[in-house]
N, CA, C, O and CB atoms as a CASP TS submission, in Angstrom:
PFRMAT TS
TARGET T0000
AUTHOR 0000-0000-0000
METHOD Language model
MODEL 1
PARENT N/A
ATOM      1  N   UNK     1     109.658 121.323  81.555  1.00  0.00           N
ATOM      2  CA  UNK     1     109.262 120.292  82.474  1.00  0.00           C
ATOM      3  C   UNK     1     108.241 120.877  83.450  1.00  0.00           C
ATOM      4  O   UNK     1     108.363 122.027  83.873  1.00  0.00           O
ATOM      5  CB  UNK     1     110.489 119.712  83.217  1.00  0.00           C
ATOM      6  N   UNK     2     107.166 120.024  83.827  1.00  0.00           N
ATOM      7  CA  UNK     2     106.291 120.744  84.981  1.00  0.00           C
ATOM      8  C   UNK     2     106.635 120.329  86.328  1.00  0.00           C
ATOM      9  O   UNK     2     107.250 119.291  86.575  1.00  0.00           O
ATOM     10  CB  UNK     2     104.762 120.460  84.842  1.00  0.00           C
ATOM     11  N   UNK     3     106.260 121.094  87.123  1.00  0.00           N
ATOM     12  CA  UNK     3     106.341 121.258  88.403  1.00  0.00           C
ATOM     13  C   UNK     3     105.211 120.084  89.540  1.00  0.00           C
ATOM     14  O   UNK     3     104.025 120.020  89.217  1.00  0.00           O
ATOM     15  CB  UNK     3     106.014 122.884  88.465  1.00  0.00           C
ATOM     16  N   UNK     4     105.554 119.490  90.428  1.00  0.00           N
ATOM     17  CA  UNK     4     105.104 118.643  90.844  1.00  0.00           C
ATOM     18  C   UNK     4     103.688 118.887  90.983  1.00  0.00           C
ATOM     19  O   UNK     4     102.805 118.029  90.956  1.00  0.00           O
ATOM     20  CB  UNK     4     105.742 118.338  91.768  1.00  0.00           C
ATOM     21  N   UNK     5     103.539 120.229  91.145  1.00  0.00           N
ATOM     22  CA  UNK     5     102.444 120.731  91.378  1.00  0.00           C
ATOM     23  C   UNK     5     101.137 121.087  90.176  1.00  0.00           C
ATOM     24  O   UNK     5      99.937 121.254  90.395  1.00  0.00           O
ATOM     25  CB  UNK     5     102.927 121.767  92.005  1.00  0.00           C
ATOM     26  N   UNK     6     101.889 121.123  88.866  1.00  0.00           N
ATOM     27  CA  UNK     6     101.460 121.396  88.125  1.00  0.00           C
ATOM     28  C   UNK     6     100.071 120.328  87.554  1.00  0.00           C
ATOM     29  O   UNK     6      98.892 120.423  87.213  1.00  0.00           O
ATOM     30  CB  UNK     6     102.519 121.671  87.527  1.00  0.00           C
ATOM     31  N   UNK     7     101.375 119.092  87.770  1.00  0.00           N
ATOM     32  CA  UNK     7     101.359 117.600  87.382  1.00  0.00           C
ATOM     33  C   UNK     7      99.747 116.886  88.415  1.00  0.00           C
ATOM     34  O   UNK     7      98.803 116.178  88.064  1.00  0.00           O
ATOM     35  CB  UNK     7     103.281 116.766  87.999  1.00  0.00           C
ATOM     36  N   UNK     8     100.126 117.527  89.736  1.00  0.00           N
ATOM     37  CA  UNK     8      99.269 116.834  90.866  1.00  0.00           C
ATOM     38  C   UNK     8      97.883 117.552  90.464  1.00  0.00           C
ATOM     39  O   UNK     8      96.816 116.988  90.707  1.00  0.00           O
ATOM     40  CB  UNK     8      99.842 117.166  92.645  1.00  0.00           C
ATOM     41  N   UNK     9      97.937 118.908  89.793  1.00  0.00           N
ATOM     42  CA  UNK     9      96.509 119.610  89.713  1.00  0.00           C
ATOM     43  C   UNK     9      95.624 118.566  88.375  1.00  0.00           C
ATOM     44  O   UNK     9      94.541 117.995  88.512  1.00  0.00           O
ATOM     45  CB  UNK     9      96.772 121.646  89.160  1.00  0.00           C
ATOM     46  N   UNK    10      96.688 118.589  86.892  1.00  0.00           N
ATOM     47  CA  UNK    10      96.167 118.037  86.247  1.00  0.00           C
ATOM     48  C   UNK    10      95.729 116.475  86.128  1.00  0.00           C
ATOM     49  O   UNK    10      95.024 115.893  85.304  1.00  0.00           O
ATOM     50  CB  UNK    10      96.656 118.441  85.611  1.00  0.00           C
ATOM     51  N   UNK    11      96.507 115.981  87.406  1.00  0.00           N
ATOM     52  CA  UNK    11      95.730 114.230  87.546  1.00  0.00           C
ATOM     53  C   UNK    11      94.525 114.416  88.545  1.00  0.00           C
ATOM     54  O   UNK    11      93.572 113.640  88.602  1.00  0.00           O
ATOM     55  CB  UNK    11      96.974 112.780  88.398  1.00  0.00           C
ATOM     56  N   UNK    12      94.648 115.295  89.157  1.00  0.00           N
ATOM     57  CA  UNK    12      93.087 115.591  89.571  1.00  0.00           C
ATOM     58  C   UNK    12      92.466 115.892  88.763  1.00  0.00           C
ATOM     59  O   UNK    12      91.459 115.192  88.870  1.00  0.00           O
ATOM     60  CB  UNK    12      92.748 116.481  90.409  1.00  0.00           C
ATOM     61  N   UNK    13      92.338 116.675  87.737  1.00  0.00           N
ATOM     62  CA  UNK    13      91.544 117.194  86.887  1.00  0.00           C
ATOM     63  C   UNK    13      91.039 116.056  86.115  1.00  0.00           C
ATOM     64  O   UNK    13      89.949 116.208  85.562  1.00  0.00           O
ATOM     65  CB  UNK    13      92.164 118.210  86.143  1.00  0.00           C
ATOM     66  N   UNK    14      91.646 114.954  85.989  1.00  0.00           N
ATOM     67  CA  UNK    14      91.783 113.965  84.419  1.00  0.00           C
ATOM     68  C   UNK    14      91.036 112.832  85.590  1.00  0.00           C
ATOM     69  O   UNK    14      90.114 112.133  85.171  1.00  0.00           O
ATOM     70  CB  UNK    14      93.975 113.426  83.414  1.00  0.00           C
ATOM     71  N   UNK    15      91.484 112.694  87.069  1.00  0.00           N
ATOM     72  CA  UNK    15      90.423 112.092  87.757  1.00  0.00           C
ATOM     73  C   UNK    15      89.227 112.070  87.648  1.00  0.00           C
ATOM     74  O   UNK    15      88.406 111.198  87.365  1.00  0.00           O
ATOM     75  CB  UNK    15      90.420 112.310  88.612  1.00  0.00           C
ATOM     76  N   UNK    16      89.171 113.510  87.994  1.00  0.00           N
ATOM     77  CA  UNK    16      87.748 113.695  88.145  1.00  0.00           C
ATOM     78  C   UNK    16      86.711 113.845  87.124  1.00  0.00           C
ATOM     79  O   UNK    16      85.485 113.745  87.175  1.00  0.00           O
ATOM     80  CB  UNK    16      87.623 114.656  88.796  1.00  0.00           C
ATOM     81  N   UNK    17      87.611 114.139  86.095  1.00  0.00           N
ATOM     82  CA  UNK    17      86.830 114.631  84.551  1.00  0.00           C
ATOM     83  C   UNK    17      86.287 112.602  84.200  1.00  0.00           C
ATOM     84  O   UNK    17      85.169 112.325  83.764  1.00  0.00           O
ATOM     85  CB  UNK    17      88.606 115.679  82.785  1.00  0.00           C
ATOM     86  N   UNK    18      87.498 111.376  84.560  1.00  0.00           N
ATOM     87  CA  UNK    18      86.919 110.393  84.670  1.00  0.00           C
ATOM     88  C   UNK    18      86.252 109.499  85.346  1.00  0.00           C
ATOM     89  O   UNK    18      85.844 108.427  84.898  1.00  0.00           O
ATOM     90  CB  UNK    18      87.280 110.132  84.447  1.00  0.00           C
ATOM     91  N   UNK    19      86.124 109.898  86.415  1.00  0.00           N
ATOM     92  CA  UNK    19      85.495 109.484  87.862  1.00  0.00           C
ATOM     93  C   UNK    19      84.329 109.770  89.084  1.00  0.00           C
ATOM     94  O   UNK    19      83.771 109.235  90.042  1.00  0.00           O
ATOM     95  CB  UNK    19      86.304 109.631  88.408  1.00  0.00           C
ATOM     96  N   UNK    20      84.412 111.174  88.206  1.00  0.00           N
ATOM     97  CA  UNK    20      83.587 111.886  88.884  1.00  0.00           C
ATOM     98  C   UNK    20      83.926 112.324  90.257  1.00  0.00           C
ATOM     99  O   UNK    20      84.442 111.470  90.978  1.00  0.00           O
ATOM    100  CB  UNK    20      82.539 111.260  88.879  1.00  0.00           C
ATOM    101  N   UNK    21      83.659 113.904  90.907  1.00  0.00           N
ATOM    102  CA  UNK    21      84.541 114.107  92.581  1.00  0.00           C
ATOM    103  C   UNK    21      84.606 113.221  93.097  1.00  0.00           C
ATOM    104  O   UNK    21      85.756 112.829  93.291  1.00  0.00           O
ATOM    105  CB  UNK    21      84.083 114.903  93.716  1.00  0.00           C
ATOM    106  N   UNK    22      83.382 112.291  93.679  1.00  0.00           N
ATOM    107  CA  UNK    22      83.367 111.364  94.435  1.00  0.00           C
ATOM    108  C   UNK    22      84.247 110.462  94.467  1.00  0.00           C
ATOM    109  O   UNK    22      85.110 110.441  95.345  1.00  0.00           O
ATOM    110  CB  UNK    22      82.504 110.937  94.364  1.00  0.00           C
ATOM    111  N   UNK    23      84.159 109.515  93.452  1.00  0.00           N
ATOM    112  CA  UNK    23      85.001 108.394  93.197  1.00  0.00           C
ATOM    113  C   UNK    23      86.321 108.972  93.246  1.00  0.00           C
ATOM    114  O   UNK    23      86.810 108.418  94.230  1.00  0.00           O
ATOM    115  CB  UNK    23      84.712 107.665  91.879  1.00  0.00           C
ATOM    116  N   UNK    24      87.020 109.599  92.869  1.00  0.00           N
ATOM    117  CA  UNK    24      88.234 110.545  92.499  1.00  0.00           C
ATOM    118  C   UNK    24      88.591 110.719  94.023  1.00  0.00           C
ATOM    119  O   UNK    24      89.785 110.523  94.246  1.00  0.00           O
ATOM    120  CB  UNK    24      87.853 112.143  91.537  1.00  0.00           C
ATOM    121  N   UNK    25      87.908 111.010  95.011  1.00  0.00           N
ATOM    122  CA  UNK    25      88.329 111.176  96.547  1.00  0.00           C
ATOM    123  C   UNK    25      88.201 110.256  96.877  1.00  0.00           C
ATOM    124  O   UNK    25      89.011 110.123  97.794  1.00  0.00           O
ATOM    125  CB  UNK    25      87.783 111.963  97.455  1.00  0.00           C
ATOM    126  N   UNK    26      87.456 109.047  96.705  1.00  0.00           N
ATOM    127  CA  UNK    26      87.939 107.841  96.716  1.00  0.00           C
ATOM    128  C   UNK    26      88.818 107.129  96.872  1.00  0.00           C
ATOM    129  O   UNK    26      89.218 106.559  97.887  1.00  0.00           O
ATOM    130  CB  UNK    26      87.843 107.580  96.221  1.00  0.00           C
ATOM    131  N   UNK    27      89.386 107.123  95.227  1.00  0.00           N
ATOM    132  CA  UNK    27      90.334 107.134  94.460  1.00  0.00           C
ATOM    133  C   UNK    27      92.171 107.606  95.274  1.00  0.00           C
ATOM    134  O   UNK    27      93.304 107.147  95.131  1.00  0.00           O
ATOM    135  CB  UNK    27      89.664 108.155  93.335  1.00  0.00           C
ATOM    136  N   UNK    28      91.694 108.486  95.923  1.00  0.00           N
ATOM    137  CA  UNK    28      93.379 109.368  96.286  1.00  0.00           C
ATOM    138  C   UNK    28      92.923 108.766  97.932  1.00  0.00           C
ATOM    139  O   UNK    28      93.950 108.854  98.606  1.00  0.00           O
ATOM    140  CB  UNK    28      93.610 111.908  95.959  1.00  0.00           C
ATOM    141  N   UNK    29      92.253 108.435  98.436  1.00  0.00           N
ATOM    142  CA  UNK    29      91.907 108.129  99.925  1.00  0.00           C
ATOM    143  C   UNK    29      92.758 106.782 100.037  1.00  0.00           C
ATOM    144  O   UNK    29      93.576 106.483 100.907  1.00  0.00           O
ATOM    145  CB  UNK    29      90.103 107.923 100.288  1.00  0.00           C
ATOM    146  N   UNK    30      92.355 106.069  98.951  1.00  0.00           N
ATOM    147  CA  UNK    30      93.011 104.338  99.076  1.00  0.00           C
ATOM    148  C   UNK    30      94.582 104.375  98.661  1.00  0.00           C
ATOM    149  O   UNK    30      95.243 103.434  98.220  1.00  0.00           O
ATOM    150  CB  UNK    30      92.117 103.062  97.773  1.00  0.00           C
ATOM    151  N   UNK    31      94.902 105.375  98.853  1.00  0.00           N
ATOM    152  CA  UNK    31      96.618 105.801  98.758  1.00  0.00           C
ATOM    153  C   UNK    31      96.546 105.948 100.158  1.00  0.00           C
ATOM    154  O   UNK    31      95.692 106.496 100.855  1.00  0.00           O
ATOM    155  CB  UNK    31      97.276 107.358  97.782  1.00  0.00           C
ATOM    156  N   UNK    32      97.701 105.300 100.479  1.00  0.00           N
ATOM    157  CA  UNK    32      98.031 105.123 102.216  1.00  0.00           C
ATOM    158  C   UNK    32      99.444 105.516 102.052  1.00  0.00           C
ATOM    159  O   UNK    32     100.055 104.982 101.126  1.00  0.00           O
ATOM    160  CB  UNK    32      97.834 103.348 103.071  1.00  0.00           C
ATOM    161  N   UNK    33     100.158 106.502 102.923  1.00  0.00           N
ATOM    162  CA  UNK    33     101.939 106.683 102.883  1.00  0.00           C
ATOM    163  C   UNK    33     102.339 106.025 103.742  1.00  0.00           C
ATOM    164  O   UNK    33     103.482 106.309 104.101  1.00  0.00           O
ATOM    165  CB  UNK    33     102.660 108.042 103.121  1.00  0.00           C
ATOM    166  N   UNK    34     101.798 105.126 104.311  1.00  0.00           N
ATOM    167  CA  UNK    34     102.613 103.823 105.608  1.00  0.00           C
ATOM    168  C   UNK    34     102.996 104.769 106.855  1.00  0.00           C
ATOM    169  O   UNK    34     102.812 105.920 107.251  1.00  0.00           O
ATOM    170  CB  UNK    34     104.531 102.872 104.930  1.00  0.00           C
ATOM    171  N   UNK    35     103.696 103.476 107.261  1.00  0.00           N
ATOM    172  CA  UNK    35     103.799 104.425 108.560  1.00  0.00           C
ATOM    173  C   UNK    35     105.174 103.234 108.886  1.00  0.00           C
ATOM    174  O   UNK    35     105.335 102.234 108.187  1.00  0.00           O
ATOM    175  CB  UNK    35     102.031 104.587 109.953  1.00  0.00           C
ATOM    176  N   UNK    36     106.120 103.610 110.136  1.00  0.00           N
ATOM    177  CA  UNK    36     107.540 102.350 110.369  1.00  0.00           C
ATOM    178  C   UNK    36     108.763 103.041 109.188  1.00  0.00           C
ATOM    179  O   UNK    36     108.809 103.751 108.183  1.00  0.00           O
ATOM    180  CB  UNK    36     106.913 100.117 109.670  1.00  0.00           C
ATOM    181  N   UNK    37     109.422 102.469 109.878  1.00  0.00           N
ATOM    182  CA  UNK    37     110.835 102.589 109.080  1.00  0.00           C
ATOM    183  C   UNK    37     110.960 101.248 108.206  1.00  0.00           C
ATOM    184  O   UNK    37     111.282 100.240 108.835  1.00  0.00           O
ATOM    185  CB  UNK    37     112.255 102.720 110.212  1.00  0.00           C
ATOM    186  N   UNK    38     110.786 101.150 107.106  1.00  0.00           N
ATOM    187  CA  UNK    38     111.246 100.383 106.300  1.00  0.00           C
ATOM    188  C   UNK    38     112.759  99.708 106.359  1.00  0.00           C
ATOM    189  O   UNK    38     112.919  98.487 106.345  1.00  0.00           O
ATOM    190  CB  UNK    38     111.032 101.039 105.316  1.00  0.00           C
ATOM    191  N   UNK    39     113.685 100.517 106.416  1.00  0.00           N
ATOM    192  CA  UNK    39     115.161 100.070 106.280  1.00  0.00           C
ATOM    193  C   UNK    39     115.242  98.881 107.291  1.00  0.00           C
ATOM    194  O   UNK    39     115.573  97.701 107.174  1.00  0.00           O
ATOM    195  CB  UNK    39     116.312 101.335 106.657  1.00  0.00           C
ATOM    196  N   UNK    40     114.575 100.075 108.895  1.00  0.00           N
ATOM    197  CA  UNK    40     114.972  99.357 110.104  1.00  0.00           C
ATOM    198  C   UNK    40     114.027  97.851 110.391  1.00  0.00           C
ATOM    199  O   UNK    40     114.416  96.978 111.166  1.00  0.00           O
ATOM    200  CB  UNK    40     114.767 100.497 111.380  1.00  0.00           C
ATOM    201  N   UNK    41     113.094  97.794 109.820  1.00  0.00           N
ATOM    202  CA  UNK    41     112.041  96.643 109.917  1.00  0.00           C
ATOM    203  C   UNK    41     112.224  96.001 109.134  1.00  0.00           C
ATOM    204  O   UNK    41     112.328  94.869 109.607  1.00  0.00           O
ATOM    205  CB  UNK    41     110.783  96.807 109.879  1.00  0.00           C
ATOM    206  N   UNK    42     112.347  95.993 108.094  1.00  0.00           N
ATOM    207  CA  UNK    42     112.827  94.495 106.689  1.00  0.00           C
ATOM    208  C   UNK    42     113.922  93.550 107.255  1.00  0.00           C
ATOM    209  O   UNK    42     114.327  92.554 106.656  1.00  0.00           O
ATOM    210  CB  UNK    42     113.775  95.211 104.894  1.00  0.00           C
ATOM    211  N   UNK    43     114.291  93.904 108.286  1.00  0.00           N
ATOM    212  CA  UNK    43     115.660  93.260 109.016  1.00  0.00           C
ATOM    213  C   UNK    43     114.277  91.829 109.954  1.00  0.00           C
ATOM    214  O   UNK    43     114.307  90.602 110.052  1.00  0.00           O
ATOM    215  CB  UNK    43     116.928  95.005 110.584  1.00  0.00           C
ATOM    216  N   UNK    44     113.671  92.486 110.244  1.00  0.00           N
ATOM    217  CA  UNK    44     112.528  91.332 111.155  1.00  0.00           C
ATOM    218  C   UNK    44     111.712  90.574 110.123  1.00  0.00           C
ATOM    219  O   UNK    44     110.993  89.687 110.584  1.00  0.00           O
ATOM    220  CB  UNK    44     111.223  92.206 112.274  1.00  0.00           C
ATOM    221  N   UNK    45     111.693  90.785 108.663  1.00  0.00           N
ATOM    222  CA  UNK    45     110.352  89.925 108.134  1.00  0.00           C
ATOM    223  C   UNK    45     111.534  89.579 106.776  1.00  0.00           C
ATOM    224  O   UNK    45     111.325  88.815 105.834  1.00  0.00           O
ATOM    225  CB  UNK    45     108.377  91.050 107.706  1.00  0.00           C
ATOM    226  N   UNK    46     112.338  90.103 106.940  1.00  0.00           N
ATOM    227  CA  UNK    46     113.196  89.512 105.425  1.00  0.00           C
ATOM    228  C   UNK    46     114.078  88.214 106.293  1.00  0.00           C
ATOM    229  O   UNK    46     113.971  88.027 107.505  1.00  0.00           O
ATOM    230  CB  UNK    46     114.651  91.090 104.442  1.00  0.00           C
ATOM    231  N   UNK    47     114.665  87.664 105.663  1.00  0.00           N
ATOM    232  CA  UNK    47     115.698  85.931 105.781  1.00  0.00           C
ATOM    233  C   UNK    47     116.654  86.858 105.250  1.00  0.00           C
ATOM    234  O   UNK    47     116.586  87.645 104.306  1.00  0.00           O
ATOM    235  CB  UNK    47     115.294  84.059 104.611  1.00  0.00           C
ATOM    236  N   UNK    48     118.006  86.451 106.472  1.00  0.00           N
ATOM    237  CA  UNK    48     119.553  86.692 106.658  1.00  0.00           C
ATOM    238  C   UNK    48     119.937  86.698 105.495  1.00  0.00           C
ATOM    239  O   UNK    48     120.499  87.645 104.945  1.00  0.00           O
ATOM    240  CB  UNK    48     120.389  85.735 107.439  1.00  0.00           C
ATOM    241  N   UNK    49     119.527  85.075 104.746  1.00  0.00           N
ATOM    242  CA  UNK    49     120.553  84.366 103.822  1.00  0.00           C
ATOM    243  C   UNK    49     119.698  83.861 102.555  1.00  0.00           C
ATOM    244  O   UNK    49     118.737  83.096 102.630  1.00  0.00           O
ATOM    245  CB  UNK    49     121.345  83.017 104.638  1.00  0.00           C
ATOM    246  N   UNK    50     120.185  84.389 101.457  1.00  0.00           N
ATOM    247  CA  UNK    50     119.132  84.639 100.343  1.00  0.00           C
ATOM    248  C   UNK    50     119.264  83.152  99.939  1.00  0.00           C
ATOM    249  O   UNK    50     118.524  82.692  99.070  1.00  0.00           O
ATOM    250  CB  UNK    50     119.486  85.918  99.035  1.00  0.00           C
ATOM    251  N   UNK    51     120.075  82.495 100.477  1.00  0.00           N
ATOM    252  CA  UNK    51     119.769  80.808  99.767  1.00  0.00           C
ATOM    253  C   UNK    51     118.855  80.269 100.747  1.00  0.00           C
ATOM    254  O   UNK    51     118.214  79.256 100.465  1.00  0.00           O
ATOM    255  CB  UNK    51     121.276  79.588  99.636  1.00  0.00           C
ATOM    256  N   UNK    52     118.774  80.626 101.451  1.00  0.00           N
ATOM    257  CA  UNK    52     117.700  79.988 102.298  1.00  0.00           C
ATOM    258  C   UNK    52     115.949  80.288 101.593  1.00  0.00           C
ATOM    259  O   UNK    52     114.953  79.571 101.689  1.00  0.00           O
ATOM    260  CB  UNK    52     117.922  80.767 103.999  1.00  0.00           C
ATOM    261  N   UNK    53     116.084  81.287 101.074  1.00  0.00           N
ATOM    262  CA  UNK    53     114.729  82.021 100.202  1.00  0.00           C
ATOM    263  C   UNK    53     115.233  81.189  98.671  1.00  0.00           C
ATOM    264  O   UNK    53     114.215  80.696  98.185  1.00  0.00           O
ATOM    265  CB  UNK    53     114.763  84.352 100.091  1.00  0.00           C
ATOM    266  N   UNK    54     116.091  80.982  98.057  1.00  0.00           N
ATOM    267  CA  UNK    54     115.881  80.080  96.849  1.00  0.00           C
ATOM    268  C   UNK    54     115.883  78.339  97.292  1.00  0.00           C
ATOM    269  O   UNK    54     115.823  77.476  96.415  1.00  0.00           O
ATOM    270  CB  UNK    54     117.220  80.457  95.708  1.00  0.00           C
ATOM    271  N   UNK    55     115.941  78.091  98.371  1.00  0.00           N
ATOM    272  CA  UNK    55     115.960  76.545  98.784  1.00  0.00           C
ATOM    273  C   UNK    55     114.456  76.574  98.777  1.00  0.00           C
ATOM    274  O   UNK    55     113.839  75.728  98.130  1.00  0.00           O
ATOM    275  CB  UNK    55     116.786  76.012 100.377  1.00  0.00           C
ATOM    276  N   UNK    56     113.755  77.626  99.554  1.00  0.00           N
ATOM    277  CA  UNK    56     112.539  77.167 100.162  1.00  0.00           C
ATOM    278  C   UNK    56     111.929  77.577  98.650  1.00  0.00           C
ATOM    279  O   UNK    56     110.956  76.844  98.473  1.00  0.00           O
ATOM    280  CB  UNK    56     111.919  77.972 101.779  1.00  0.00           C
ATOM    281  N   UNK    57     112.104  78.403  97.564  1.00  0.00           N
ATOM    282  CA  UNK    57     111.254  78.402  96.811  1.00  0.00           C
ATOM    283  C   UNK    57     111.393  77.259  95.929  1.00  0.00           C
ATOM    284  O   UNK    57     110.380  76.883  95.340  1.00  0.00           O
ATOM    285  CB  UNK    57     111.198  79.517  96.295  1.00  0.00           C
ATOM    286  N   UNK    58     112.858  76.440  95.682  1.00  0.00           N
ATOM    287  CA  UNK    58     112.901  74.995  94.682  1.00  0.00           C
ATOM    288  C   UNK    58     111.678  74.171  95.653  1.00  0.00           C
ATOM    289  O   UNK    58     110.561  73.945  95.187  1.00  0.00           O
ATOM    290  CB  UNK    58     114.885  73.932  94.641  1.00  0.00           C
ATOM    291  N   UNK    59     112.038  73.810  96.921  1.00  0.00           N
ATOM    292  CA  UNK    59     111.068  73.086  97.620  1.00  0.00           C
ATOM    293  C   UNK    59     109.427  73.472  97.383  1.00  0.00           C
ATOM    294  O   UNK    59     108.656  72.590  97.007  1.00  0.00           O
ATOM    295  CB  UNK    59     111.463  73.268  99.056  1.00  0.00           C
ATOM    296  N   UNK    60     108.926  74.943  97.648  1.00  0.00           N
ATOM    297  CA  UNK    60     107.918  75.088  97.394  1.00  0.00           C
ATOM    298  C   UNK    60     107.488  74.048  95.674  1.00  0.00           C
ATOM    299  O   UNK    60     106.547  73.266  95.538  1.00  0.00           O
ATOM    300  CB  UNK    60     107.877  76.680  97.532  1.00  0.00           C
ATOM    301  N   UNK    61     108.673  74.472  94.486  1.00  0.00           N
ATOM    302  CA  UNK    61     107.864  73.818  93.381  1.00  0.00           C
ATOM    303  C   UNK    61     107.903  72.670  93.268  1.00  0.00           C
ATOM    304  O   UNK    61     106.935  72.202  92.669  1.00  0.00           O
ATOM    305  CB  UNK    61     108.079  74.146  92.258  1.00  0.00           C
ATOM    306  N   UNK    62     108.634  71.983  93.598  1.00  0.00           N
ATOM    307  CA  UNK    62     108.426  70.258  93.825  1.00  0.00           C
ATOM    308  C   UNK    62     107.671  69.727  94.565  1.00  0.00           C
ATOM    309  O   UNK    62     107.698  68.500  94.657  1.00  0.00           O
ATOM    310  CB  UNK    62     109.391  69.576  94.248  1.00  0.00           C
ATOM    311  N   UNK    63     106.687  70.563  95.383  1.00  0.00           N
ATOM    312  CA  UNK    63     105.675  70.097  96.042  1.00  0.00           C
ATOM    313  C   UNK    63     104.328  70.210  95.387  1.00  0.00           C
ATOM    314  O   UNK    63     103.309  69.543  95.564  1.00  0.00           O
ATOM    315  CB  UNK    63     105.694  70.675  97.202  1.00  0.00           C
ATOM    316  N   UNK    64     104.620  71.394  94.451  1.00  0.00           N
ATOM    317  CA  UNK    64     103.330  71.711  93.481  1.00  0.00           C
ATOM    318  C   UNK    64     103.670  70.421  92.588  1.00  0.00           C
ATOM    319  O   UNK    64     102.813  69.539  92.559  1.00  0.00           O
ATOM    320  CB  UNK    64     103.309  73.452  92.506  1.00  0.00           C
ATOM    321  N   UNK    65     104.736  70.261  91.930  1.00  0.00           N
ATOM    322  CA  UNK    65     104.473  69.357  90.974  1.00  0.00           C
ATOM    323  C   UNK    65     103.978  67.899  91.068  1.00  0.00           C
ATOM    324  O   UNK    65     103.390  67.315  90.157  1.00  0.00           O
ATOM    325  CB  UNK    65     105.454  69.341  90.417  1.00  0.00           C
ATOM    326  N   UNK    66     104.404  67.166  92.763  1.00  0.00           N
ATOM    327  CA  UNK    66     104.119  66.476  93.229  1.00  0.00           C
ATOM    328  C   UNK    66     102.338  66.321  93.360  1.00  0.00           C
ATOM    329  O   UNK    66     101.844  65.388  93.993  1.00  0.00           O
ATOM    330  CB  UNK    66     104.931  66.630  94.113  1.00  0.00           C
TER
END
């Protein structure tokens, strides 16, 4: 098995061999690692009650079909 490191040299390599440096730094730039706590924040943008998220999505399609 290879080593994370092994792995990270040769997708650079296979980048760049298809992309050329440039694009390839590009390429690894538009990788963002976020930033916030996930666990603690999905509590503010997720719904309590998961029927409330399948009500509003039946409603959403009966309005398309309408």
């Amino acid at each position: 098995m290879k080593t994370i490191s092994e792995i990270r040299k040769e997708g650079i390599h296979a980048l760049t061999k298809t992309l050329g440096p440039v694009d390839m730094a590009r390429f690894i730039q538009s990788y963002e690692t976020g930033t916030g706590d996930y666990t603690k924040e999905r509590h503010e943008w997720l719904p309590d009650n998961l029927n409330d998220v399948k009500d509003s999505l039946i409603e959403r399609q009966k309005k398309r079909k309408d």
